[in-house]
C-alpha positions in Angstrom: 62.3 -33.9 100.0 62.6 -33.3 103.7 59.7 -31.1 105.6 62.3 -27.9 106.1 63.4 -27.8 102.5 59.4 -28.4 101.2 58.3 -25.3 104.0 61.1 -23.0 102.7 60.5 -23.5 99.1 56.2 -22.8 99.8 57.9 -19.6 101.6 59.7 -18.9 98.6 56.4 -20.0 96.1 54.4 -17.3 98.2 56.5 -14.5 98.0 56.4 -15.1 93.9 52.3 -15.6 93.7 52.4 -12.5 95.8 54.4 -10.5 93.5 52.6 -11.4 90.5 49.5 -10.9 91.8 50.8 -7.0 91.1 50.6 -4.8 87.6 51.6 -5.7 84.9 51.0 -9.8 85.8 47.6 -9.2 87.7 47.5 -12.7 88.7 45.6 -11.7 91.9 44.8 -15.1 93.3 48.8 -14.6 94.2 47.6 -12.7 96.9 47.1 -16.4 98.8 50.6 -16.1 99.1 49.9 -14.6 102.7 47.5 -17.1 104.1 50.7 -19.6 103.1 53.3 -17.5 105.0 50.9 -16.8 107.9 50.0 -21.1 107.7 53.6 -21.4 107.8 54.2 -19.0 110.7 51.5 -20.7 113.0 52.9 -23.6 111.8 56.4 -24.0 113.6 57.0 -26.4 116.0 60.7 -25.6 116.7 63.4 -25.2 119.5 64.1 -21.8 117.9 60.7 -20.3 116.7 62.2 -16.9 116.2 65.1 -18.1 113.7 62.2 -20.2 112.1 59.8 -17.3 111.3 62.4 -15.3 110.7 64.0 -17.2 107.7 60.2 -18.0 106.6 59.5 -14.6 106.2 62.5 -13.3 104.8 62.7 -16.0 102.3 58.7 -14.9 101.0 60.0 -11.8 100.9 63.3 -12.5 99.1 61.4 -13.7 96.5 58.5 -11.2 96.3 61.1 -8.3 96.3 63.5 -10.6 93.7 60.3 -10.4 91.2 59.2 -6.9 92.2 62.7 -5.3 91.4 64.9 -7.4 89.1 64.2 -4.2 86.6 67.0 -2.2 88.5 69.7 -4.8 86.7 68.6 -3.0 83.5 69.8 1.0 84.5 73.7 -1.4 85.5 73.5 -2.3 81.5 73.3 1.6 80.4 77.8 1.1 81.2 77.5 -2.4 80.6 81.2 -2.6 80.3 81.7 -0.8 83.8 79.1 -1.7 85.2 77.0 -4.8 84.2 79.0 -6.8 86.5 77.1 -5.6 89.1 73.7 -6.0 88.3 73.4 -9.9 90.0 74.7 -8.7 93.2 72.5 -5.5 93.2 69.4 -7.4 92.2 70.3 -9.8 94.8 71.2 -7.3 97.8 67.9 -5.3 97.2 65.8 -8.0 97.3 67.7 -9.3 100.3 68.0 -6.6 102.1 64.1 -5.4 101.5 62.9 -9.0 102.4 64.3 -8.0 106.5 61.8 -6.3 107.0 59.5 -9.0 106.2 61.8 -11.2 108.2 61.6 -8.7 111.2 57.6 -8.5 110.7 57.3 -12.9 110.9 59.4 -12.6 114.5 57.1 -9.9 115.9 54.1 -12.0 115.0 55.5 -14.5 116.6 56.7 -13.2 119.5 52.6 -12.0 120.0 51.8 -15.1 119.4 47.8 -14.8 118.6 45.5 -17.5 119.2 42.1 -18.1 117.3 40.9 -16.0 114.1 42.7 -12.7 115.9 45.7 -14.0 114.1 44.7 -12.5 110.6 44.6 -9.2 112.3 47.6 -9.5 114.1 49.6 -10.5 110.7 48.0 -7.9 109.2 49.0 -5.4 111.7 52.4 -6.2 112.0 53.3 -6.8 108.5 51.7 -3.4 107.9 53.8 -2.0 110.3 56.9 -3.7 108.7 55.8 -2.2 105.2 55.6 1.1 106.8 59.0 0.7 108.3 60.1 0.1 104.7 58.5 3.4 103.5 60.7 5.7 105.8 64.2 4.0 107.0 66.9 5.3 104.6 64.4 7.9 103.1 62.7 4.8 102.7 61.8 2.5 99.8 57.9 1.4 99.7 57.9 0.0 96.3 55.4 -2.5 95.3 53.5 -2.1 99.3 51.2 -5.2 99.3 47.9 -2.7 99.3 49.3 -1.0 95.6 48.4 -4.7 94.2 45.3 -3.5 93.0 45.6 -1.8 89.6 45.6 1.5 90.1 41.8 3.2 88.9 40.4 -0.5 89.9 37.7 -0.3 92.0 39.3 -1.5 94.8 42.2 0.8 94.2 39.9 3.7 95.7 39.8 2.4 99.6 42.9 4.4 98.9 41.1 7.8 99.4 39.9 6.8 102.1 42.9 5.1 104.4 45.9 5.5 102.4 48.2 3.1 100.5 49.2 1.5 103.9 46.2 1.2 105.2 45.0 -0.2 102.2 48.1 -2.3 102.9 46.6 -3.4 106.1 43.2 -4.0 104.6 44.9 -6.6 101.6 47.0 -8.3 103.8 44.4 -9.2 106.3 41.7 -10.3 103.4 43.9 -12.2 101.5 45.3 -13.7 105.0 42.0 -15.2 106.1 41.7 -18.5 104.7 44.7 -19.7 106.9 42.0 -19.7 109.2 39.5 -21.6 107.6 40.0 -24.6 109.7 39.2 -22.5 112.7 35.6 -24.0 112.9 32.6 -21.7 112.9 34.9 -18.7 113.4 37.5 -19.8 111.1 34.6 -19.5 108.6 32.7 -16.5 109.7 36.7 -14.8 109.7 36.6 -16.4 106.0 33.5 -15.1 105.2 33.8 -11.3 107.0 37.6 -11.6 104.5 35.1 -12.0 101.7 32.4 -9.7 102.1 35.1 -7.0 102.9 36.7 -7.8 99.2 32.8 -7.1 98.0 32.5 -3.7 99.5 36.2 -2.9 97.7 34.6 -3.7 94.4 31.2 -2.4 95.1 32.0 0.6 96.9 34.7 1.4 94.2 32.5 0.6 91.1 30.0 2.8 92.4 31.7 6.2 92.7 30.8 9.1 90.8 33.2 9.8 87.9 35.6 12.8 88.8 33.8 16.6 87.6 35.2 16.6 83.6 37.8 19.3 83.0 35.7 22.6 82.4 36.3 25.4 79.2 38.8 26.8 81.5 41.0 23.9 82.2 44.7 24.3 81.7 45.7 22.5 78.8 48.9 20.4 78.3 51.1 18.7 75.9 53.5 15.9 77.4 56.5 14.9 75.2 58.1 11.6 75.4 60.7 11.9 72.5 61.4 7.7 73.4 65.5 8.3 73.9 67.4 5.4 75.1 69.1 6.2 78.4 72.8 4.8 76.8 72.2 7.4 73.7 72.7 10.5 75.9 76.0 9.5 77.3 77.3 10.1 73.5 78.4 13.6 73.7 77.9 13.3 69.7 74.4 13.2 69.9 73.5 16.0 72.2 72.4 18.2 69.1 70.1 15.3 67.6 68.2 14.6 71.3 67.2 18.9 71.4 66.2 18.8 67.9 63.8 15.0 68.6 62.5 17.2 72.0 62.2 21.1 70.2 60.6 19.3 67.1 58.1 17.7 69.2 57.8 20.0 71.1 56.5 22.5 67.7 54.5 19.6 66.3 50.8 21.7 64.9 48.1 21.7 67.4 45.2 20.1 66.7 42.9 23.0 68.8 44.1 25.4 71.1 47.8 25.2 71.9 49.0 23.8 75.1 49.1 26.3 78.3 51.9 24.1 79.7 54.8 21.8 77.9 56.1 18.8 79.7 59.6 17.7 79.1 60.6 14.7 81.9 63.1 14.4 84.3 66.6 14.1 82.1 65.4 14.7 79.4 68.5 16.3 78.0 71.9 15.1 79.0 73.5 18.7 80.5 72.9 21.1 83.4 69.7 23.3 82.9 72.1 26.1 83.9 74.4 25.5 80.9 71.8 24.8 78.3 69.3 27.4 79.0 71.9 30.2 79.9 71.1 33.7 77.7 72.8 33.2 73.9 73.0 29.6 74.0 71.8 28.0 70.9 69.5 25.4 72.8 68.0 28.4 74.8 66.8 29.6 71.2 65.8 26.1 69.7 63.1 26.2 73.3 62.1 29.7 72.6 61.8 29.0 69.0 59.6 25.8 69.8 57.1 27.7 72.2 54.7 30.1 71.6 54.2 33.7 73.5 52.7 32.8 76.9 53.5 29.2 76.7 54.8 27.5 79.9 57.4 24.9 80.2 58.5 22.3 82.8 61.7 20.6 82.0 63.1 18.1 84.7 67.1 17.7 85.0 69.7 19.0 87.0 71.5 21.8 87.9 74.1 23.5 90.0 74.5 26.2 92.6 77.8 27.2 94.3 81.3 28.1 93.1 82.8 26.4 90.2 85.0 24.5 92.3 82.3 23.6 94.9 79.0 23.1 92.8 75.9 21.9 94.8 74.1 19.9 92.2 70.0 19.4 92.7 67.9 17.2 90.9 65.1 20.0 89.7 62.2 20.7 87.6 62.4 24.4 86.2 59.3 26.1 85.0 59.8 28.8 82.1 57.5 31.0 80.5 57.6 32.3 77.1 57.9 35.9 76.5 58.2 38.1 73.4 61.7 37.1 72.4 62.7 35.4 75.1 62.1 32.6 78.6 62.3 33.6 81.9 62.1 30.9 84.8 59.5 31.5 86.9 59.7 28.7 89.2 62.3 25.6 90.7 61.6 22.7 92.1 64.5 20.5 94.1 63.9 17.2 95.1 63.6 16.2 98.2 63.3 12.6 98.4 66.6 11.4 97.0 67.4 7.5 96.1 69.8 5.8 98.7 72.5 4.6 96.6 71.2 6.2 93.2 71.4 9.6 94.1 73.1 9.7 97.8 75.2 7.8 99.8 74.0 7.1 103.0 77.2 7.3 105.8 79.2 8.9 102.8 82.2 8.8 104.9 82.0 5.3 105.8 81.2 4.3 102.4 83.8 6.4 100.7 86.1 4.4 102.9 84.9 0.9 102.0 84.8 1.9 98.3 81.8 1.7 97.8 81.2 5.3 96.5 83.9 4.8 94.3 82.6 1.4 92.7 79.3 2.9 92.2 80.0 5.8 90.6 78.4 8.1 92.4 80.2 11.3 92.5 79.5 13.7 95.1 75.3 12.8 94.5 72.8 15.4 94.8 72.1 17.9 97.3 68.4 17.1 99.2 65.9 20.4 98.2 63.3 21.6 100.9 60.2 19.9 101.9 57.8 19.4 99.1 55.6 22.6 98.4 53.7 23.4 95.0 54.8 25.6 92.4 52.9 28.2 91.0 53.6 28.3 87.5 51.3 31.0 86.5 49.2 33.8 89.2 45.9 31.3 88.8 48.4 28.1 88.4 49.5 26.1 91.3 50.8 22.3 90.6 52.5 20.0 93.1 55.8 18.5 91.6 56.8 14.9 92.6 60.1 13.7 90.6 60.6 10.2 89.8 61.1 8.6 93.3 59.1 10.8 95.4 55.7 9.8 93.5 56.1 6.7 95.9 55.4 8.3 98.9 51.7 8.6 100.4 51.6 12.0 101.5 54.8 13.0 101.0 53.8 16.4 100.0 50.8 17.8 102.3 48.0 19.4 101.0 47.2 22.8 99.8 44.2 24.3 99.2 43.9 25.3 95.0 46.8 22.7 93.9 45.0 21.9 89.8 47.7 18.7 89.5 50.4 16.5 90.6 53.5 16.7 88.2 55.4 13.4 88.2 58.6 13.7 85.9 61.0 10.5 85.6 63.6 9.0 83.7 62.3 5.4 83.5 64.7 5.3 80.4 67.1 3.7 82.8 64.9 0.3 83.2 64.2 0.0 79.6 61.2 -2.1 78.1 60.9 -4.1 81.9 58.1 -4.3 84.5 59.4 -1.5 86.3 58.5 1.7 84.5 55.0 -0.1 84.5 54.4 -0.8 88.2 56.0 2.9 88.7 53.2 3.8 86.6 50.6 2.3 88.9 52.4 3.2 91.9 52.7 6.9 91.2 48.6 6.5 90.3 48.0 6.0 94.1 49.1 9.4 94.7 45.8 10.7 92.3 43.5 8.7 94.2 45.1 9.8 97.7 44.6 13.3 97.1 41.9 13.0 94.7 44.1 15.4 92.5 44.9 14.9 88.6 48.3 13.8 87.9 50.4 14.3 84.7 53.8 12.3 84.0 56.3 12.8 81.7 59.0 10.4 80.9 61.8 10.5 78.5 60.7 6.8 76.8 57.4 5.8 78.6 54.8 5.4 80.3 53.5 9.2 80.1 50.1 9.8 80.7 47.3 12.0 81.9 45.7 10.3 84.8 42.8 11.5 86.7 41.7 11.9 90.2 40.9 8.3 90.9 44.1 6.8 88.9 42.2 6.4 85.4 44.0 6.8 82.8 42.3 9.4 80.6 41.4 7.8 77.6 43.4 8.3 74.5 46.2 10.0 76.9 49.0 7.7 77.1 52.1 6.9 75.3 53.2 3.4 76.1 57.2 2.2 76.6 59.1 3.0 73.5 56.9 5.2 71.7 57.7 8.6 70.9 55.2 11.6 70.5 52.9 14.0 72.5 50.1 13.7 74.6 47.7 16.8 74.0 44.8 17.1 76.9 43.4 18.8 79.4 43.8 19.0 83.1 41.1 16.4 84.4 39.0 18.3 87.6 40.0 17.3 90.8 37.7 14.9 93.5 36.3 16.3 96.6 39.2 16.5 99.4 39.4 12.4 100.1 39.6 11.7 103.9 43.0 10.5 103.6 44.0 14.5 102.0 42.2 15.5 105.1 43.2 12.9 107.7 46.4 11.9 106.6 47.9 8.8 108.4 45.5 8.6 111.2 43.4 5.8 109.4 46.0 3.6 109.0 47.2 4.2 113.2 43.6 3.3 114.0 43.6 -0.1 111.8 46.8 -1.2 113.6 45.3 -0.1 117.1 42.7 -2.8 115.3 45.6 -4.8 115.7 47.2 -4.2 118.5 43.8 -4.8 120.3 43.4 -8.3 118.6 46.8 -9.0 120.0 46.1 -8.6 123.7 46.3 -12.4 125.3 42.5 -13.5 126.6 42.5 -16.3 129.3 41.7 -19.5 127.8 42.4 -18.7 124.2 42.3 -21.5 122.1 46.3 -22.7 120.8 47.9 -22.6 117.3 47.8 -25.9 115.4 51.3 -27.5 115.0 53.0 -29.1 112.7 56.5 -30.5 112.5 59.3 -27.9 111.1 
């Protein structure tokens, strides 16, 4: 096999190890996947370096994205007949189009050019960059970031709390970059041995943390329902009635103790507008009053319109209601913010409506973006942060407010079916917990629902896993101290890639690269 096809395919074996190395695989010796790309980078030995690194690190990440996302090809089987055609290509372009970022990160590096063991920080810097680049360009997209490898509630997990998922970003990419150097001589191995120790203080430092305060007499209580309906079922106008009697029989189910204060229903989890289904004198108005008890609140994720009939403005929402007497009142609306590129917008809608794209996608007119995430108050002593579907990606996407109980996460997973992805969405939505150091409770329509608490544990006994239907009865877990990274924000993460940029200044003398032929 000649040397450029044997460098390309390790490029390609990296980007795999790397991606397993996340939940559910957890085969974390992937994570050597980066000392191969950054071997390979420092490796080149070309007339066109640039093009090299370039196609180096866009094929590692071609892969790693390939294995992180191949779940979307499932929601393109929900209209198989319409639309399963496309799930190759849009497995393909994702992964593809994701992996340029990687691709861009290998040319800065680079065009730095680092000598000695300062090359571990200067990969780590700029792929850290790159990822964060991939967090915010087209609303942004920052699924599987290489510092989310750790299973979320881990003990390395919680350097999370502290400098954020990128930063923690940063931190992975730079320990498990480290043995590239090995060959360094005494630094290689004191840079091999500092990677090391740093992986020890993760695990110690983690492991030693004081468990969050348990929920007190006067927690809120909830009840999650994950009635397990298939995403294809609700597009059977037939079955409408069946999917509100599964949720308002659930819903009802006898309380063990004392009845839930709040009652989750996920993002879509019935197939109509909220306005139609919950207007005064509609029978599914009266199955959810009938279902609740006097006091009860519930959350129900879905969408619903505003406008003139002729010009709706449709939001992606999550409505809070209260039980009265008789009766439910909303008392509270939440509209998405963050919307999916090509899922729930189109980004340059005129130029794509032109190319047909909007047409061959399906997409309809998309949703309407909602203001900048604030909490809800549900009830007078009741204030929750919502976060639907998407946005529970996004470190900091909501800021912080003082007397927030909980993060609400409601999504419709039931589009990716029995995959990997409603799994790592599950660990990657965990993150935001250990960020804030705030409980978080998800709802989806077919799994995984949980209660999770401050440091991304899973509460035990709280969980419903993919394809199960029921309730989750429990109480709202206490919430952490303010982390550093609730209080601080980004700023960590800007002063590890100052760590960076400082190793990437040039020092007179510096010792070269090794080379190899390309």
């Amino acid at each position: 096999m000649p040397l450029w096809a044997r460098t390309r395919g390790l490029a390609l074996l990296a980007g795999l190890a790397a991606a397993l190395a996340h939940p559910p695989f957890g085969f974390l010796p992937g994570l050597l996947g980066y000392a191969v790309l950054l071997w390979l980078l420092d490796a080149i030995d070309s007339p066109r370096p640039l093009r090299s690194a370039f196609l180096r690190g866009w094929l590692m990440g071609l892969s790693y994205f390939a294995l992180s996302t191949w779940w979307i090809a499932e929601a393109f089987m929900v209209d198989a007949a319409n639309q399963g055609w496309m799930a190759p290509f849009a497995v393909a372009a994702m992964a593809a189009g994701m992996a340029l970022f990687w691709g861009l990160a290998a040319v800065l590096y680079r065009l730095i050019r680092p000598a000695g063991v300062r090359r571990v920080l200067v990969f780590a810097g700029t792929f850290a960059l790159l990822e964060w680049a991939r967090g915010h360009i087209l609303t942004g997209f920052p699924w599987n970031l290489p510092g989310e490898t750790w299973r979320a509630g881990s003990a390395p997990s919680q350097a999370a709390a502290l400098v954020g998922a990128y930063g923690l970003t940063w931190i992975t990419l730079a320990v498990a970059a480290a043995p590239a150097v090995w060959r360094e001589g005494r630094r290689g191995r004191i840079a091999v041995g500092a990677a090391v120790a740093t992986l020890a203080v993760l695990y110690i430092g983690g492991a030693v943390l004081p468990r969050p305060v348990p929920p007190g007499p006067d927690a809120p209580t909830v009840r999650i329902v994950q009635a397990d309906i298939p995403q294809e079922s609700k597009w059977d106008a037939g079955r409408f009635a069946q999917i509100v009697q599964t949720y308002v029989s659930l819903t009802a189910r006898p309380y063990a103790g004392k009845p839930a204060d709040i009652v989750i229903w996920p993002e879509g989890a019935l197939p109509a507008a909220i306005n139609d289904y919950i207007v005064p004198g509609s029978w599914v108005r009266q199955a959810i009053v009938d279902a609740l008890r006097p006091g009860q609140l519930m959350l129900i994720g879905g969408y619903r319109y505003e406008g003139t009939p002729d010009q709706p403005v449709y939001y992606n929402s999550l409505v809070a209601l209260r039980r009265t007497t008789d009766d439910v009142v909303v008392v509270g609306i939440y509209d998405k913010h963050r919307l999916v590129p090509f899922g729930e917008y189109l980004p340059a809608d005129a130029l794509m409506t032109k190319l047909g794209v909007k047409s061959m996608a399906h997409l309809g007119d998309g949703f309407a973006t909602g203001p900048a995430p604030a909490p809800l108050r549900i009830a007078p002593n009741l204030l929750v942060q919502p976060l639907i579907c998407y946005e529970s990606l996004f470190p900091r996407l909501a800021e912080p407010v003082p007397g927030v109980r909980a993060i609400v996460n409601v999504s419709n997973d039931a589009w990716f079916g029995v995959t990997s992805g409603p799994l790592q969405h599950l660990n990657l939505a965990s993150y935001r917990a250990i960020e804030t150091g705030l409980p978080l409770i998800r709802a989806t329509p077919t799994g995984v629902s949980a209660l999770i608490d401050s440091q991304g544990r899973i509460v035990p006994g709280a969980r419903l896993k993919l394809g199960e239907s029921g309730v989750i009865d429990g109480k709202v877990s206490g919430t952490s101290s303010p982390t550093l990274f609730s209080k601080l924000g980004h700023w960590p993460f800007g002063l590890l890639l100052l760590v960076s940029f400082v190793a990437a200044i040039r020092v007179p003398g510096g010792r070269g690269l090794e080379k190899v032929p390309n």
